[in-house]
Structure formats: structure tokens, C-alpha cells
C-alpha positions as CSV (number, residue, x, y, z in Angstrom):
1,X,6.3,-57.6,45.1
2,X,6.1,-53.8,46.3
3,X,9.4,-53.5,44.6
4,X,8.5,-54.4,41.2
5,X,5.4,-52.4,41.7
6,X,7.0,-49.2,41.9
7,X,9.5,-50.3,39.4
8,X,6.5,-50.5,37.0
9,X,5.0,-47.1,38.2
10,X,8.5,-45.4,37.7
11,X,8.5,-47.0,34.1
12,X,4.8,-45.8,33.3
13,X,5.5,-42.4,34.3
14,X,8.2,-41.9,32.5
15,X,6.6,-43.3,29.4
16,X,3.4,-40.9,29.8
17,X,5.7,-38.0,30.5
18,X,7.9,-38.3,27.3
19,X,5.0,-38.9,25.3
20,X,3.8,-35.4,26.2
21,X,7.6,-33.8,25.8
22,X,8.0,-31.5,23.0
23,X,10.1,-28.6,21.5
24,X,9.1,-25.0,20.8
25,X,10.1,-23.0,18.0
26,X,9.7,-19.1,18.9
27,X,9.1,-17.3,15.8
28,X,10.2,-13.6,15.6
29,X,6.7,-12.5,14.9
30,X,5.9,-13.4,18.1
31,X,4.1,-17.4,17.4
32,X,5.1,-20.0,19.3
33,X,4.7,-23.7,17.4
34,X,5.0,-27.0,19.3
35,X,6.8,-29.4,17.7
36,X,9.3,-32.2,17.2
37,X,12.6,-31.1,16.2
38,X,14.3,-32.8,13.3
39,X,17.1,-30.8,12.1
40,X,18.7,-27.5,12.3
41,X,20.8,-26.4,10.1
42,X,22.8,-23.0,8.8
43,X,19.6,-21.6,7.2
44,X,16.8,-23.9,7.5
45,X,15.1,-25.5,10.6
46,X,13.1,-29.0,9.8
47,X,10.5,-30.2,12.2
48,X,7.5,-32.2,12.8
49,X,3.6,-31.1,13.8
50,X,3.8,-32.7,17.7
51,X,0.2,-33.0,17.2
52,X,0.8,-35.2,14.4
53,X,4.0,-37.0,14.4
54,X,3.6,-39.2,11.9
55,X,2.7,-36.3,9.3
56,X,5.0,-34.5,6.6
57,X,7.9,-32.4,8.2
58,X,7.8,-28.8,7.8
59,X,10.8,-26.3,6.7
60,X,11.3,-22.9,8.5
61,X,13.9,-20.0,7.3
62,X,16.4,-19.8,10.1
63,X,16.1,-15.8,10.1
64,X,12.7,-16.5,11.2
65,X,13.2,-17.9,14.1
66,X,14.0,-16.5,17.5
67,X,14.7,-19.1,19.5
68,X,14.3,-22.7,20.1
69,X,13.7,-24.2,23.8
70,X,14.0,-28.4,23.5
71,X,12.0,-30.8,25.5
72,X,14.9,-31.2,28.3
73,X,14.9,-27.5,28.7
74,X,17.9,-26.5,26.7
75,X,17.7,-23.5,24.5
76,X,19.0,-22.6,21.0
77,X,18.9,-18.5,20.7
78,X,19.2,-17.4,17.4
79,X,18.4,-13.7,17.9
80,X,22.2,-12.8,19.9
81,X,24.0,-10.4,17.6
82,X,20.9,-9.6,15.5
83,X,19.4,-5.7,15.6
84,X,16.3,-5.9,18.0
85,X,13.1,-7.8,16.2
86,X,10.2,-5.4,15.6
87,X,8.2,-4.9,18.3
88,X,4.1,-6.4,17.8
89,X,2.8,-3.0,16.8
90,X,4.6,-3.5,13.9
91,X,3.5,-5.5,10.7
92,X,4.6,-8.9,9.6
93,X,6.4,-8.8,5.7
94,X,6.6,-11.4,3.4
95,X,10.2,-11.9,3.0
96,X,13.4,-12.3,5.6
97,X,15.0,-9.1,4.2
98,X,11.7,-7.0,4.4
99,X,11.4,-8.3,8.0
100,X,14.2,-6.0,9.3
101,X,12.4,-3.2,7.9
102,X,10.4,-1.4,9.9
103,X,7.4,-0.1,7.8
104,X,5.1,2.8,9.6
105,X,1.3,3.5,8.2
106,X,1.4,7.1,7.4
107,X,2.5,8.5,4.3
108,X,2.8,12.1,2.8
109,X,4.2,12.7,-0.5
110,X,4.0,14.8,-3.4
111,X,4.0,14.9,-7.0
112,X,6.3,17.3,-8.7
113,X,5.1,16.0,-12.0
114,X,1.3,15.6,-11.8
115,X,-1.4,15.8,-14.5
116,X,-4.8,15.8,-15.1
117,X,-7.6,15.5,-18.1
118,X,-6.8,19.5,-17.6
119,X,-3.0,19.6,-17.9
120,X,0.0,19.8,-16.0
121,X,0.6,20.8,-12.2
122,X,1.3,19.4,-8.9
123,X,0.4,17.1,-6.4
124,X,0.2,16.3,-2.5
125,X,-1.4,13.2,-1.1
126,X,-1.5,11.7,2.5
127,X,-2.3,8.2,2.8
128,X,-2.8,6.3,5.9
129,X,-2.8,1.9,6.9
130,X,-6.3,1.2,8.4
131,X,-5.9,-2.5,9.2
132,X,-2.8,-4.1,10.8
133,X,-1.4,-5.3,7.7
134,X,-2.5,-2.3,5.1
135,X,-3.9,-4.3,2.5
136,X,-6.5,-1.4,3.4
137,X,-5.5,2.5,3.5
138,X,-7.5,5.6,3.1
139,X,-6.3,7.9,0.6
140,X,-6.6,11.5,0.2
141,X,-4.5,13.3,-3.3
142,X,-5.1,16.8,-3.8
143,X,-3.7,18.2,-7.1
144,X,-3.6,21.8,-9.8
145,X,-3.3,21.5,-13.3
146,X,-3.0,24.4,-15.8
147,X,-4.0,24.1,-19.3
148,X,-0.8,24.8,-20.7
149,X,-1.7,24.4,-24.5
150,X,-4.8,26.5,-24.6
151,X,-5.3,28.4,-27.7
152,X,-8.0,29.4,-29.7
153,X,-9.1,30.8,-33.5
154,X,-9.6,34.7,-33.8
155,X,-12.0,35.4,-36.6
156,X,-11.3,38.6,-36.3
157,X,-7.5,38.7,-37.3
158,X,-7.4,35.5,-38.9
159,X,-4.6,34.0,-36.5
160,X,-4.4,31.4,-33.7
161,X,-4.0,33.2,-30.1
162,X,-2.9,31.9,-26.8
163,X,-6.0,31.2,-24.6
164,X,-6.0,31.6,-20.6
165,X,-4.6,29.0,-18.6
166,X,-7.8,27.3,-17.2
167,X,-6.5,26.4,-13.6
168,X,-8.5,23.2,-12.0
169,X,-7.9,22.2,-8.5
170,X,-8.7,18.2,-7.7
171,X,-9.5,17.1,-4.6
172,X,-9.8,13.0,-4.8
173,X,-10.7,11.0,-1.4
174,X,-10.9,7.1,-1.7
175,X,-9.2,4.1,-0.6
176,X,-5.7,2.4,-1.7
177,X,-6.2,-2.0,-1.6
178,X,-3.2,-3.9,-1.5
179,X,-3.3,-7.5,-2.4
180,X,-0.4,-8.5,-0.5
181,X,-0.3,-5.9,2.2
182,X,1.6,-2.0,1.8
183,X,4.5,-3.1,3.9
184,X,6.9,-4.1,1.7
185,X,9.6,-2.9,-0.6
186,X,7.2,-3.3,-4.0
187,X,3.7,-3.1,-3.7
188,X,0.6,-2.9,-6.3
189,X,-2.9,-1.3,-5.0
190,X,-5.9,-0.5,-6.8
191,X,-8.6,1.5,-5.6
192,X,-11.4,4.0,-5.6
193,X,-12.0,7.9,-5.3
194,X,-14.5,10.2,-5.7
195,X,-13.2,13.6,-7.7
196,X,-14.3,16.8,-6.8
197,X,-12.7,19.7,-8.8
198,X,-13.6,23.4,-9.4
199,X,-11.7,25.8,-11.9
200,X,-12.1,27.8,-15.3
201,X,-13.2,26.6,-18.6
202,X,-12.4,28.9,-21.5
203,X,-14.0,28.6,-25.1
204,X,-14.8,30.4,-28.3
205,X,-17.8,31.2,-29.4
206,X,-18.3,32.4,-33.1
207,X,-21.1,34.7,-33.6
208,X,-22.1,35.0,-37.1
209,X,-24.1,38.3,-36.7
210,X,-20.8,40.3,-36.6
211,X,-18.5,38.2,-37.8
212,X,-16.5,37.9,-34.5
213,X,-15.7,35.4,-32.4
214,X,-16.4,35.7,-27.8
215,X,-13.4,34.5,-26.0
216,X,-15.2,33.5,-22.6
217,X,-13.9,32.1,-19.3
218,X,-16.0,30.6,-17.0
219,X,-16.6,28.8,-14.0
220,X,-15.8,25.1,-14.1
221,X,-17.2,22.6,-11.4
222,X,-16.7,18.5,-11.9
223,X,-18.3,15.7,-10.0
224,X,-17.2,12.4,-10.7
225,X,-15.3,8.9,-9.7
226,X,-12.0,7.5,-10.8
227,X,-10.5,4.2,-10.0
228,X,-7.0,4.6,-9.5
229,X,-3.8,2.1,-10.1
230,X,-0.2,2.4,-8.7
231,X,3.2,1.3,-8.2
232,X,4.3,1.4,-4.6
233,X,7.7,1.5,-3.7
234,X,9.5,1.6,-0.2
235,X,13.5,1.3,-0.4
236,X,13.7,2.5,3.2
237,X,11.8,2.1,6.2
238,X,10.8,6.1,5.6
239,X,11.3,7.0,1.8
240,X,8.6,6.4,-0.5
241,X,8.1,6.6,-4.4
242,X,4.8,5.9,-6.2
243,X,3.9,5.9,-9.8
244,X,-0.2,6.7,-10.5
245,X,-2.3,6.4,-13.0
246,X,-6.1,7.2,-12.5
247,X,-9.0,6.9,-15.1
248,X,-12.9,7.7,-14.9
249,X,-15.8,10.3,-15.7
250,X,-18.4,12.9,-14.4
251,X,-21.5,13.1,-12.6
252,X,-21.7,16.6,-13.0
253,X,-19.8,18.8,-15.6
254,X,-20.9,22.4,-15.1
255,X,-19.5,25.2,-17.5
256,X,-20.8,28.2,-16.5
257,X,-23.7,26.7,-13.9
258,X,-25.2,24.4,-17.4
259,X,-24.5,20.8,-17.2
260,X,-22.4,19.9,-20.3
261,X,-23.0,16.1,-20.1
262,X,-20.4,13.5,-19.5
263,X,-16.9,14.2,-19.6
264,X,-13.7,12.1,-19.1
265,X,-11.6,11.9,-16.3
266,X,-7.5,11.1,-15.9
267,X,-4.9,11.8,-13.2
268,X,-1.9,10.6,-12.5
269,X,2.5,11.2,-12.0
270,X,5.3,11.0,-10.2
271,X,4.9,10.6,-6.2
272,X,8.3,11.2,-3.7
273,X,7.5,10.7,-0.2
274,X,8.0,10.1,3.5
275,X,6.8,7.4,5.7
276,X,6.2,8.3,9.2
């Protein structure tokens, strides 16, 4: 009788103990999910919820996975012979071949071919990740543009004459959104900034008393927002290339210390940078 008594016990026990059994995946992002193991195969790994067995069974990408350690304690490592996985500091990416890339959250760049409702010039920017995965980044271009077409009409000698070069210097602080996270070899963001820019404005004036016309230059100060779209691309972990385009209008358009009224707003080129 004591016999079958602990015969039952043994049976029990090993019945409540492989009913709490399980396998765990160990991702290379650092997750850990408890499951039942189906099926592993050259690329894919197939497995069950083990909170809910009788559910649909899940796919994994193989290059996703670190390791698996089965209920009996054995252990599939599928991390020998790969290059070290990124350590947690650094943020998850969308795809297996973006996930050996390791993306930092500063970048500077500039912009060899930069305009600006003014003209053409240059650019520098510096742009930095706020949150973990940098759908969020504060952004800080700085450009100078020169009026390279500026002419005007002289009254005087009936001919068109080249006017001055009207240099305007930008200074544009905002914020970059990206939908799907920056870290990643393509990415769109779409954002914000207020513009600040001071410079020359040069005009004619025609005065009809002498029959003349006033070349002036003078002071130019703008005050105004922009929203701000671009193209976002990282080949390398470090090199960077952006294509901008940014549209808006003024707050303030001072010529001279007078208000001029509203005035139209556009910046935008070529970005080549480095991600550090």
C-alpha cells in the first residue's frame, strides 16, 4: 500500500513538473520569450506562446535570435561566429541587416549646396537623438545665402546694373520626427523650426523730382517659422546624406527697422555628414 503510494506521488510530480517545463528563446535585443518550441529551421524559428498552448504559433527570423536554452536544459547558440551583438545602449532597427549596424545619435553635416528664399550659400547643421529610438531629435541648421542675381534699373543711364549681393545668415532651431525611428539606412522626418535671420536688403527707389533713381542697402532682420521635410540616409554606421526641403513665412520682416509685412520663407539642399 505504501508502495503504490509513492508510486502515485512520483507520477504526480512529474506530471506538475512538465506541465510547468518550457523553452526560452533569447533574442539579440536582449528579450527573453517563454515558449514551446516547434521547429527550427535554417532561417526561421516556429514556436508556441507557453502561456497559451493551444494558440496560433509564432515565426521568428533566425538572425534574431541569440540563443535557445530547451526545457531539459540543453542549449542551441546561434550567436558563435557572428560579430558581437550591439550592446543595450544601442537602438533596436527594423530589419536583420540594419541590426548589425551600429547607429550613434549625433550628427554634424553640412551643406555644400544650400539655398534660401535669398539665394545660394552654404550650410552646417548638428542634429542630435533625444529618445532611445530617435523618432525624436533636436535640430539645429545654420546657413548663408547670397543674392547672386541681384540687379536693378538705372534711370539715369538707361541700362540694367548689377546690384549688391544681399548676404542673409539663417539660424533655424527645431526638432526632426521620425515615424519609424532615425536608425536606419532610409529614413523620412518632418518637423518644425523657428528662423531667425539678419542681413541686407537692397532696392531702388525712383525719385521723380530729379529724375534719378536711390540704390539703397539696408539692414534686413526676419522672424518667422518653417516646417521642414527630408530624406535621411545612413549607408554606414558613420556616413550620413540628407536631402531638405523647408517652406514657411515671417513674423517680422524688417527693411531698414520698418516692418514690410509678411514675407515667404524657403530653405533647403544637399546635406553630407558624420554620425558620431
Amino acid at each position: 500500500m505504501q508502495f503504490k503510494a509513492l508510486l502515485l506521488s512520483g507520477i504526480a510530480i512529474a506530471l506538475f513538473s512538465s506541465s510547468f517545463a518550457q523553452d526560452k528563446i533569447y533574442k539579440r535585443n536582449g528579450d527573453v520569450v517563454e515558449a514551446k518550441i516547434k521547429s527550427v529551421g535554417t532561417k526561421t524559428v516556429t514556436y508556441l506562446r507557453f502561456d497559451n498552448q493551444s494558440g496560433p504559433e509564432y515565426t521568428i527570423v533566425k538572425a534574431e535570435v541569440e540563443k535557445i536554452v530547451y526545457q531539459n536544459g540543453s542549449e542551441d547558440d546561434f550567436d558563435r561566429g557572428r560579430s558581437p551583438r550591439p550592446s543595450r545602449n544601442h537602438d533596436e532597427v527594423s530589419t536583420p541587416s540594419e541590426a548589425r549596424l551600429n547607429y550613434k545619435s549625433n550628427v554634424l553635416a553640412i551643406s555644400p549646396m544650400q539655398f534660401s528664399e535669398n539665394g545660394l550659400g552654404i550650410g552646417l547643421s548638428y542634429e542630435k537623438a533625444i529618445d532611445k529610438k530617435g523618432i525624436i531629435a533636436f535640430y539645429l541648421p545654420a546657413a548663408f545665402t547670397l543674392n547672386l542675381n541681384s540687379s536693378y534699373y538705372d534711370y539715369t543711364t538707361g541700362t540694367n546694373v548689377n546690384g549688391h549681393q544681399d548676404a542673409m545668415y539663417y539660424l533655424m532651431p527645431g526638432v526632426k520626427i521620425y515615424p519609424t525611428g532615425s536608425y536606419g539606412i532610409v529614413r523620412y522626418a518632418v518637423g518644425p523650426s523657428i528662423v531667425v535671420a539678419d542681413g541686407q536688403k537692397s532696392s531702388s527707389v525712383y525719385d521723380p523730382y530729379y529724375g534719378s533713381s536711390n540704390y539703397q542697402t539696408q539692414s534686413h532682420f526676419m522672424l518667422g517659422i518653417m516646417v521642414n521635410n527630408s530624406l535621411n540616409i545612413n549607408p554606414t554606421p558613420h556616413v550620413y546624406l540628407g536631402l531638405e526641403l523647408g517652406l514657411g513665412f515671417t513674423y517680422m520682416n524688417q527693411v531698414g527697422g520698418l516692418n514690410q509685412g509678411t514675407a515667404f520663407l524657403a530653405q533647403g539642399g544637399f546635406r553630407i555628414g558624420y554620425r558620431f
